[in-house]
C-alpha positions as CSV (number, residue, x, y, z in Angstrom):
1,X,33.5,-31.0,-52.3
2,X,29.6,-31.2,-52.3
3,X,27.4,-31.8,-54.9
4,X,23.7,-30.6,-56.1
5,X,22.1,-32.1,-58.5
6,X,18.9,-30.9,-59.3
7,X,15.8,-33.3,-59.7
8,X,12.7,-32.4,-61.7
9,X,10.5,-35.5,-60.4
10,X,10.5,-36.9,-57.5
11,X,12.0,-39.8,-59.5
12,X,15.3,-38.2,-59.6
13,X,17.0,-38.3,-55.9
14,X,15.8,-41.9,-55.4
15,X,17.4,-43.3,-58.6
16,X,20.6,-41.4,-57.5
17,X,20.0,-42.5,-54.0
18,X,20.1,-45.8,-54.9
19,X,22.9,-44.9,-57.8
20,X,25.6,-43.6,-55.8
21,X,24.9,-44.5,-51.9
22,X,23.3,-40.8,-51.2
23,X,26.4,-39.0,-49.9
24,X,25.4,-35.5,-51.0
25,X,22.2,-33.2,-50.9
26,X,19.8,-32.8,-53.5
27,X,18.5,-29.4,-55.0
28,X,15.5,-28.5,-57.1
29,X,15.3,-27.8,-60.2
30,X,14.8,-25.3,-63.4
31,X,14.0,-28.1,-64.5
32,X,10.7,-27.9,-63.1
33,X,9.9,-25.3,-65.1
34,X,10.4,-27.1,-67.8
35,X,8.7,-29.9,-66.9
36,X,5.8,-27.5,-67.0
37,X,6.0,-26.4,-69.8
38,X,7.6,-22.7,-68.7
39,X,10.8,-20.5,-69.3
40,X,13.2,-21.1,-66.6
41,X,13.9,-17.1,-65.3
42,X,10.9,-15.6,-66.0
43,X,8.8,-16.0,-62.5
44,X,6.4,-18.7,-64.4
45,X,6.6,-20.9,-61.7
46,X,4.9,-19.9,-58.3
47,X,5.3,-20.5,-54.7
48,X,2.9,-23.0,-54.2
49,X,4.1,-25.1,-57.3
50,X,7.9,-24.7,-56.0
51,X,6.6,-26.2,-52.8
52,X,4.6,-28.7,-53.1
53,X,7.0,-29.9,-55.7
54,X,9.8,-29.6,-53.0
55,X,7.6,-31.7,-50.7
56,X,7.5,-34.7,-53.4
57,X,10.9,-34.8,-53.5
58,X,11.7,-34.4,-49.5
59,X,8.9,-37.3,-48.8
60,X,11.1,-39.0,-52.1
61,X,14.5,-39.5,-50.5
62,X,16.4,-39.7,-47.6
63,X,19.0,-37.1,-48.6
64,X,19.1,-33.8,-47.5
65,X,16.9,-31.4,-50.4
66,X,17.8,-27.9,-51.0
67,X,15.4,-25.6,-53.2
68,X,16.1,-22.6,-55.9
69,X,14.1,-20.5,-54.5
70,X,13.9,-18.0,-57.1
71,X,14.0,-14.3,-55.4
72,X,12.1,-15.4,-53.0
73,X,8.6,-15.0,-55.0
74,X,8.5,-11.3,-53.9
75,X,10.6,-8.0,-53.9
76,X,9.8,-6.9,-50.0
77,X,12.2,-8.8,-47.7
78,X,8.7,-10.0,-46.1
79,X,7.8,-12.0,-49.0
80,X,11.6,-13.7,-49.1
81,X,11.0,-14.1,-45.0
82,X,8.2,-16.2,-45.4
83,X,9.3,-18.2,-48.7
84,X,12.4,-19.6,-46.1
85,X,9.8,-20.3,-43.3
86,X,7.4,-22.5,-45.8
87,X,10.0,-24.2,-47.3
88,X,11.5,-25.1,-44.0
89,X,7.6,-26.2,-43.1
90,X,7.7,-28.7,-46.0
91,X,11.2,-30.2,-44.7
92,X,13.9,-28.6,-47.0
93,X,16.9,-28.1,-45.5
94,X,18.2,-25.1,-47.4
95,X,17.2,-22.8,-50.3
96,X,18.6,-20.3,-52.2
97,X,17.7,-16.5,-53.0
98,X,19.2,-15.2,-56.3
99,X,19.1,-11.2,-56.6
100,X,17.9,-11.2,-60.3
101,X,14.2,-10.0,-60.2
102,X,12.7,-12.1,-62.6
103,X,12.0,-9.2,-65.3
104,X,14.1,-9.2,-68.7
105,X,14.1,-5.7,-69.4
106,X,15.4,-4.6,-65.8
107,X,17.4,-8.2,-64.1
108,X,18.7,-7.4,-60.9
109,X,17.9,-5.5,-57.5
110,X,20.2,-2.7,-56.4
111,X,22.7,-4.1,-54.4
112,X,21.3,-2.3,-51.0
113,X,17.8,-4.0,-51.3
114,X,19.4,-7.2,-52.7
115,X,21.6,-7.3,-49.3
116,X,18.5,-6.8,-47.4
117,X,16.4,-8.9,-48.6
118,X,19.4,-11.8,-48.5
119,X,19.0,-10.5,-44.2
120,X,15.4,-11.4,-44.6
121,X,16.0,-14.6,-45.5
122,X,18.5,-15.2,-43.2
123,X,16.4,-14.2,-40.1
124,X,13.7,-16.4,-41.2
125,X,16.5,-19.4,-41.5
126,X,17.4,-18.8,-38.0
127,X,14.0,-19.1,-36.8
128,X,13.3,-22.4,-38.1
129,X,13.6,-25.2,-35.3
130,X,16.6,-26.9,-36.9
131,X,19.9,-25.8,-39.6
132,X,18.8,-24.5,-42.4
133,X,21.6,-23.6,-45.3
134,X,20.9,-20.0,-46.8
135,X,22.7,-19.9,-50.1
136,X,23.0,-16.1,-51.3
137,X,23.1,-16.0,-55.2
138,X,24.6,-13.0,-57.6
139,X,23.0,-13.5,-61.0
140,X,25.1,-10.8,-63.3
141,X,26.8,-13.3,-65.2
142,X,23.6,-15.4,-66.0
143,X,21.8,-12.0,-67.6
144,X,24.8,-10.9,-69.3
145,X,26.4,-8.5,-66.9
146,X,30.3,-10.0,-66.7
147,X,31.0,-7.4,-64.1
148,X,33.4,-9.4,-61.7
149,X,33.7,-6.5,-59.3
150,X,30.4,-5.8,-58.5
151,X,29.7,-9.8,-58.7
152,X,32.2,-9.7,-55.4
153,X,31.2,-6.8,-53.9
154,X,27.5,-8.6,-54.1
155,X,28.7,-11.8,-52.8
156,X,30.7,-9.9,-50.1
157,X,27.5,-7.8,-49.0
158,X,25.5,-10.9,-48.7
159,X,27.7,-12.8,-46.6
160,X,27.6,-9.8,-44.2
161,X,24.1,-10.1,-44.3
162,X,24.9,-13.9,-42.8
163,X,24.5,-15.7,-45.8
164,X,25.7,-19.3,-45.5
165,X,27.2,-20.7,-49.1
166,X,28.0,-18.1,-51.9
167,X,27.1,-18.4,-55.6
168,X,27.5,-16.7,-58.3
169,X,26.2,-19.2,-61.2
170,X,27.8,-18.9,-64.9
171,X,31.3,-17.7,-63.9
172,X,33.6,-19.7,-66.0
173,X,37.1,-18.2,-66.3
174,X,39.1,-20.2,-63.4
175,X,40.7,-17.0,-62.4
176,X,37.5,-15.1,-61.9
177,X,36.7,-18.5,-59.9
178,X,39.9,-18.1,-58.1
179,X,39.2,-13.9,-57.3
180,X,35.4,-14.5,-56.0
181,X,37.0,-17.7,-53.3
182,X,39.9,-15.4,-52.2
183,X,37.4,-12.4,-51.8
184,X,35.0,-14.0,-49.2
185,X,35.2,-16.5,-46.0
186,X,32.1,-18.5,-46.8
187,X,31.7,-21.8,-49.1
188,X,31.8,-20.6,-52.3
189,X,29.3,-22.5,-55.0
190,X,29.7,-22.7,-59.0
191,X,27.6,-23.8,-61.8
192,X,28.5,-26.8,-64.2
193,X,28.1,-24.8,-67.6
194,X,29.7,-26.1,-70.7
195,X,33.5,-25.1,-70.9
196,X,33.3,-25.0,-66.6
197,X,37.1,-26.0,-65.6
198,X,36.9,-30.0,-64.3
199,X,36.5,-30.6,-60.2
200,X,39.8,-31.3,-59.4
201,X,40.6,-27.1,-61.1
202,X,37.5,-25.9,-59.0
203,X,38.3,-27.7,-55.6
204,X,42.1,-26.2,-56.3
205,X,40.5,-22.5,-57.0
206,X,38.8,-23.3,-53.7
207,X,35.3,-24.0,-54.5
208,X,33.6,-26.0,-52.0
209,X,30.1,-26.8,-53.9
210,X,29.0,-27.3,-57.4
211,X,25.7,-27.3,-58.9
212,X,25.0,-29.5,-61.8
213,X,21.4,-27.2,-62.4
214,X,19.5,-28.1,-64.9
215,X,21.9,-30.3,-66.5
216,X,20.9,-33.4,-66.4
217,X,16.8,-32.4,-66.7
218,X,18.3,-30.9,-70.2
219,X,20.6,-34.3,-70.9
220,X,17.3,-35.7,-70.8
221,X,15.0,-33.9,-72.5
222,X,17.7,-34.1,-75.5
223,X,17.6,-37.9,-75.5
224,X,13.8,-37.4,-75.7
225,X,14.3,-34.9,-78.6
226,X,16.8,-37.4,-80.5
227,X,14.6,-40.3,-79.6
228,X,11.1,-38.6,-81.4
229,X,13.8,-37.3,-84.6
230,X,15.0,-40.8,-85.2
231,X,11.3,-42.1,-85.1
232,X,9.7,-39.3,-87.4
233,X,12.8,-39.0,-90.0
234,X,13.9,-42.8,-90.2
235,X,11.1,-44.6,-88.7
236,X,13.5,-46.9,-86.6
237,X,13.7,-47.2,-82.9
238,X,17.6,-47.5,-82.1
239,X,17.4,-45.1,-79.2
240,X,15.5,-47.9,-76.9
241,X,19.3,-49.7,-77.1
242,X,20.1,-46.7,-74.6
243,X,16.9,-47.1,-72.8
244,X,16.9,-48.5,-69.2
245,X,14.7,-51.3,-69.4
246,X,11.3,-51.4,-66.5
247,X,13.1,-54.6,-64.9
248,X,16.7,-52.4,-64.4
249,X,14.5,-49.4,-63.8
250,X,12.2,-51.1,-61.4
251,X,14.0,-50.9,-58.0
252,X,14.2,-47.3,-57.9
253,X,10.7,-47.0,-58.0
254,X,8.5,-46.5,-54.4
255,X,6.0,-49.8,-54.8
256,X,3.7,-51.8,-52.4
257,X,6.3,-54.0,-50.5
């Protein structure tokens, strides 16, 4: 089984590159929209920003980096065509196009333009100069729609549409796991959501990647959070006792030599 973990500074894939010996790929991050400032889901975060962040983190580590990118930062299967070209450009290796259109009051595309723009994408992939992994994403369950037969029927359409790696993030039930792997030929991916059944339950259900998403830009951003309570409510500073200190943190860092 692979793994994605999502970095929201360039920081992140070279302490884990260093951490754990790099075996797996790196993906980007909601939590870049956080680190903004931004809701995650509500198309606050543009093209150029994903990009350039993307870049920070390829030039970061020698791991293989994967992108969220979003729908694609347009509706037309043009504008999806040409977010996969420029993020090949900037050296990711794979990205993802989610068919939730980044509006609250009306959250995903018709399945027939959701298929095609999923076939955009892919055509773009194929035309980059080296392997680039198109992961195909089905949103329902993130915006409330627990529809598992549609969520297959959209995971089936966009693996006929080429897709490489299939993912249909906040499915928790290890059954509903276990119907979306059986229904489809091609890698499926899940989400690491609280009450998510362990690895060993999702490789048996036949999952082949997991995401941790934002995870572990939220872990921290809650240590943060209980860190500046303790200090305004007690006016003690326990939390540095979990704090890496600069010498520990120090070889993870790019310097002069």
């Amino acid at each position: 089984m692979r793994f994605q973990v999502r970095p929201w500074r360039a920081r992140g894939p070279r302490v884990r590159c260093r951490h754990d010996g790099g075996r797996e790929g790196c993906g980007l991050p909601a939590g870049l929209a956080h680190s903004l400032g931004r809701r995650d889901g509500e198309g606050l975060v543009t093209r150029d920003e994903t990009l350039r962040h993307a870049e920070a983190i390829v030039d970061a580590t020698p791991l293989p980096v994967s992108a969220d990118l979003q729908e694609g930062f347009g509706d037309d299967p043009d504008s999806v065509a040409r977010t996969i070209r420029e993020a090949g450009a900037v050296g990711l290796v794979g990205g993802s196009i989610e068919d939730a259109m980044q509006r609250p009051d009306d959250p995903i595309y018709p399945l027939p333009q959701a298929a095609e723009r999923v076939a955009a994408a892919v055509e773009a992939a194929r035309s980059l100069p080296f392997p680039f992994v198109l992961t195909a994403r089905a949103e329902n369950y993130l915006f409330g729609r627990q529809d598992l037969a549609d969520t297959i029927a959209r995971l089936q359409a966009y693996e006929a549409a080429g897709a490489d790696v299939l993912y249909a993030p906040g499915l928790r039930d290890l059954e509903d796991i276990r119907a979306v792997c059986a229904a489809v030929s091609k890698p499926v991916n899940v989400l690491a959501v609280r009450g998510a059944p362990d690895l060993e339950s999702l490789a048996a259900a036949g999952v082949r990647r997991v995401s941790i998403g934002s995870g572990f830009s939220n872990a921290a951003l809650a240590a943060f959070l209980r860190a500046a309570k303790e200090v305004r409510q007690h006016g003690t500073f326990q939390f540095l006792d979990q704090s890496i200190s600069s010498d520990d943190l120090g070889p993870f860092m790019i310097g002069r030599g």
